[in-house]
C-alpha positions as CSV (number, residue, x, y, z in Angstrom):
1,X,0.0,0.0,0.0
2,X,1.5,3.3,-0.9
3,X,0.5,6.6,1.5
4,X,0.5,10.1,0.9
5,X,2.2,12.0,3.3
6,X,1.6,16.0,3.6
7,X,1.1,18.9,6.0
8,X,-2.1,20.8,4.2
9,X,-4.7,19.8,1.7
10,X,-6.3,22.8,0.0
11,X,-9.0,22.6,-2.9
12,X,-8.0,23.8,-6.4
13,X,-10.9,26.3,-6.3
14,X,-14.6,27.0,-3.7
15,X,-13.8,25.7,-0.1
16,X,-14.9,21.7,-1.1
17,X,-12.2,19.3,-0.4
18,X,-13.7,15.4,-2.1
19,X,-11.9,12.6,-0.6
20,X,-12.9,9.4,-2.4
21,X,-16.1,8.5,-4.7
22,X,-19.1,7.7,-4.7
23,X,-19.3,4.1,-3.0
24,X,-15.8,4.3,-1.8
25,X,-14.9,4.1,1.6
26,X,-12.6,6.7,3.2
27,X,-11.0,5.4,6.8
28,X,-9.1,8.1,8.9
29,X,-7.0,6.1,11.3
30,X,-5.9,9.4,13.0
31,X,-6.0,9.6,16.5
32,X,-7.5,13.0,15.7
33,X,-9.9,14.7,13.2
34,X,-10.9,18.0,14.8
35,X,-13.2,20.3,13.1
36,X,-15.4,23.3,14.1
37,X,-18.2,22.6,11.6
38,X,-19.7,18.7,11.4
39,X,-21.5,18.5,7.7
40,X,-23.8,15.4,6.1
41,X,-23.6,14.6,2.8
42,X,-26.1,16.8,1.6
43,X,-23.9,20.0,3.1
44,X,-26.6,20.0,6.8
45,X,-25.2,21.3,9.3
46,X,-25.0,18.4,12.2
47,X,-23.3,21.3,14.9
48,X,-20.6,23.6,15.1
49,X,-18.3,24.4,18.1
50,X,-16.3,27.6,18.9
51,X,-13.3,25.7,18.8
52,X,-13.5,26.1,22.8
53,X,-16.3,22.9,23.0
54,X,-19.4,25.2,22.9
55,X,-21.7,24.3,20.7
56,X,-24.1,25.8,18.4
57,X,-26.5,24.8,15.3
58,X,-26.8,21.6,17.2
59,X,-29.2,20.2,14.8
60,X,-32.8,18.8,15.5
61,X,-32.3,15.4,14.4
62,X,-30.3,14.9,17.4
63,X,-33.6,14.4,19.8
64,X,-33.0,14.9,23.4
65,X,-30.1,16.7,23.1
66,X,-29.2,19.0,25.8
67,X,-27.7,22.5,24.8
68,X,-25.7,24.9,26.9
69,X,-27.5,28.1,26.5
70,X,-25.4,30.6,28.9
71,X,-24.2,31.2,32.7
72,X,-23.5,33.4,35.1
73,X,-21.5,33.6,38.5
74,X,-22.3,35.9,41.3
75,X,-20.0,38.1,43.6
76,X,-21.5,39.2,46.7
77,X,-24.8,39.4,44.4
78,X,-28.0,39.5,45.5
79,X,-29.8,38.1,42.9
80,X,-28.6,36.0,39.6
81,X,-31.9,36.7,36.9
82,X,-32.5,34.8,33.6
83,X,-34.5,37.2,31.7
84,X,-34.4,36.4,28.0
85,X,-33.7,32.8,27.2
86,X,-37.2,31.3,28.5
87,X,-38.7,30.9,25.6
88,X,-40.0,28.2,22.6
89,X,-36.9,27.1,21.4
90,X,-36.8,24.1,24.1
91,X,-39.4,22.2,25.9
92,X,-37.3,21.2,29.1
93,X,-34.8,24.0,31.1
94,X,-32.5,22.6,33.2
95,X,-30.3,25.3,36.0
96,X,-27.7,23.8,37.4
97,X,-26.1,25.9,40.7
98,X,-22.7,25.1,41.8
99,X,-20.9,26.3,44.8
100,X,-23.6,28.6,45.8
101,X,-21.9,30.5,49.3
102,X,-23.8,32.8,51.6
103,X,-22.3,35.4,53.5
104,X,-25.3,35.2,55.8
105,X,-25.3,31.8,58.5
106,X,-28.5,29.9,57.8
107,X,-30.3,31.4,54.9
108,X,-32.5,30.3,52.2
109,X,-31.5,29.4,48.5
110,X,-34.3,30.7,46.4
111,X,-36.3,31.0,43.5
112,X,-39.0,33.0,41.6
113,X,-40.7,33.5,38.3
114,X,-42.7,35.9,36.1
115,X,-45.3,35.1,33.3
116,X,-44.7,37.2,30.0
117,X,-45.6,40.7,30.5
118,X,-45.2,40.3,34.2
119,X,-43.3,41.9,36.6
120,X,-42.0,41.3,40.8
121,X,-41.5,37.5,40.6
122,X,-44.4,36.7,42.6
123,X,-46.2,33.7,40.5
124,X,-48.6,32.0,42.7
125,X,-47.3,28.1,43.6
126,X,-47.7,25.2,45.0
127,X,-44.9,23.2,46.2
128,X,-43.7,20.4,47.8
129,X,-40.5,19.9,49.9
130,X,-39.0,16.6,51.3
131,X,-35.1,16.1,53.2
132,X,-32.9,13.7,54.4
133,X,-29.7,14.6,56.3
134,X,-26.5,13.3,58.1
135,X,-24.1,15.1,60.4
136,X,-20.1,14.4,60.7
137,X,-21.0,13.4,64.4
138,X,-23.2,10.6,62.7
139,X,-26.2,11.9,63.5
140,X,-28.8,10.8,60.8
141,X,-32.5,11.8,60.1
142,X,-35.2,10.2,57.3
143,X,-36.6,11.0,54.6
144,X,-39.3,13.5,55.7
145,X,-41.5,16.2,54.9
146,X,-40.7,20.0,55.3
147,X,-43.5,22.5,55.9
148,X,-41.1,25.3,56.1
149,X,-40.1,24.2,52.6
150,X,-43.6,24.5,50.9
151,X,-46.4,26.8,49.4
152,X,-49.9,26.4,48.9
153,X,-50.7,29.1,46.2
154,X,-48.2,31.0,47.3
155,X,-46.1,33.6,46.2
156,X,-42.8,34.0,47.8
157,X,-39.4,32.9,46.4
158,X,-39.4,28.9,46.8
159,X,-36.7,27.6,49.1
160,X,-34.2,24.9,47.5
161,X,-32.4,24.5,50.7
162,X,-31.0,27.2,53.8
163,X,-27.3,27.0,54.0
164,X,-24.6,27.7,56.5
165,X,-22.1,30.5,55.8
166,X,-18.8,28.8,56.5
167,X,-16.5,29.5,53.8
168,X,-16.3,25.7,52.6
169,X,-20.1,25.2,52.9
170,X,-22.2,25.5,49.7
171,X,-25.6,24.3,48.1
172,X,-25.5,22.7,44.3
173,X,-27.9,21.2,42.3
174,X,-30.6,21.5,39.7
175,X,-34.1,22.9,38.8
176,X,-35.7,21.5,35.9
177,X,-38.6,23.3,34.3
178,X,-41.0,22.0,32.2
179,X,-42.5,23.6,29.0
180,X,-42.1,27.6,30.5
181,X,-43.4,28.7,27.1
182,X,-46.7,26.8,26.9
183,X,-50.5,28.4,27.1
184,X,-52.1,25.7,27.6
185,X,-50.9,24.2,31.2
186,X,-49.3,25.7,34.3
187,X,-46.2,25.1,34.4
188,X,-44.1,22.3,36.4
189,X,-40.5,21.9,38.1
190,X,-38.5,19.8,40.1
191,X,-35.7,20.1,42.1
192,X,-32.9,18.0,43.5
193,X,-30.4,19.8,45.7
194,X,-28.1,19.0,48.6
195,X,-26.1,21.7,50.7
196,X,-24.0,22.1,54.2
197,X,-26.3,23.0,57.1
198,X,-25.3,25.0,60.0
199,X,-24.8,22.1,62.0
200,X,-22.0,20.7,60.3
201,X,-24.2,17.9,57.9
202,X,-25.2,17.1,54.7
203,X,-28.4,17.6,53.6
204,X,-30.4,16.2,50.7
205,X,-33.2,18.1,49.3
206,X,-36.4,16.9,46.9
207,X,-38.7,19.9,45.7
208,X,-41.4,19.8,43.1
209,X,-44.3,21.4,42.5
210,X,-46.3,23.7,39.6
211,X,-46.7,27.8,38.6
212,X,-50.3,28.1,38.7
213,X,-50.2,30.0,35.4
214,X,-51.4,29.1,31.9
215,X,-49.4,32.1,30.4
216,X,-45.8,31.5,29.7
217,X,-43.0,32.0,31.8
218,X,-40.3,34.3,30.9
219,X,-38.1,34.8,33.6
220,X,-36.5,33.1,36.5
221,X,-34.7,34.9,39.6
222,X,-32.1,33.3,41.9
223,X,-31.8,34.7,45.2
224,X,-30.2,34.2,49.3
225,X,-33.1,34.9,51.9
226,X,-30.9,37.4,53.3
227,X,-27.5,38.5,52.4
228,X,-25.5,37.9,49.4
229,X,-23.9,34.9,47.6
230,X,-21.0,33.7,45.0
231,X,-21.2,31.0,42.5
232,X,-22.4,29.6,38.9
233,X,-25.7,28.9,37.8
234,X,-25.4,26.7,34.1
235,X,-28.7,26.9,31.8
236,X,-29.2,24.5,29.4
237,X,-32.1,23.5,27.0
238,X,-33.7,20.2,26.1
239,X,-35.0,18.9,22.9
């Protein structure tokens, strides 16, 4: 078998490189073929990256993909707000919160919505909210139900968890919410989360419930019950 060995293959003329014929089969034994733009046959885009691993034009076919949409990471903020990618484009929004630190001991991790046209993140909801937990001491408590934790068509901020302030304490996890753009039904979400209590303990959180609204939602708000906070919150979209 002869080879071809070169640094650059360039077309003679347009930006179409052909390796092979019809029929043919073209193997690239490479340990890598990196490219920014993935292309069928008939020139469709499959995705493209930013030559950083972000991608974009992630293509439809491709059903259940999740997409990284944005983040953002707080500094002694008060509030992290998502105010303009709730919309059609996906049918499930997943938040992810890492490292979320307080600067006040003992406070609540929230969240907040607002149907289109709406302003104050006050949606009315009802809620759920169920923990488990274990200290370093050992000390260990069940699965059980929080009614600190929930709302019956209420409209504060919904607590995912109250935190302790020490500077290697920290709540993560994730909110999913379901279809914020529909007209048709209110709107659902679930939450798993787990954080450092004041008490030196692990602590594992399970919150659901619904936005009693048929209009869409538009806009979600992160906030502390009291105080500031640092961290990332990740958005991505499902297909």
């Amino acid at each position: 078998m002869s080879s071809l060995e070169t640094r650059k293959i360039e077309p003679q003329s347009s930006t179409t490189v052909t390796l092979g014929e019809a029929g043919d089969t073209v193997l690239v034994s490479a340990d890598q073929l990196k490219t920014n733009t993935v292309k069928d046959a008939g020139g469709n885009t499959l995705f493209t990256s930013d030559g950083a691993g972000t991608l974009s034009s992630v293509n439809s076919a491709f059903v259940g993909s999740m997409d990284f949409i944005t983040s953002q990471t707080a500094s002694a903020s008060t509030s992290i707000a998502f105010t303009t990618q709730l919309t059609d484009a996906y049918d499930e929004y997943v938040f992810y919160f890492v490292d979320i630190n307080l600067s006040t001991d003992n406070q609540r991790f929230e969240f907040q919505v607002n149907a289109s046209g709406q302003t104050g993140f006050n949606e009315v909801m009802t809620t759920t909210f169920f923990y488990a937990r274990h200290s370093e001491a050992g000390t260990n408590g069940q699965l059980t139900y929080y009614t600190n934790g929930d709302q019956a068509q209420g409209t504060a901020y919904q607590n995912l968890g109250w935190v302790s302030n020490d500077a290697d304490h920290s709540i993560i996890g994730e909110l999913h919410l379901f279809n914020p753009s529909s007209t048709t039904y209110v709107k659902q979400f679930n939450s798993r989360t787990g954080w450092n209590n004041d008490t030196d303990g692990m602590m594992d959180g399970y919150i659901a419930g619904y936005i009693n609204t048929a209009a869409a939602i538009t806009e979600i708000d992160f906030k502390v019950q009291a105080g500031t906070f640092d961290g990332t919150i990740y958005l991505y979209g499902i297909n």
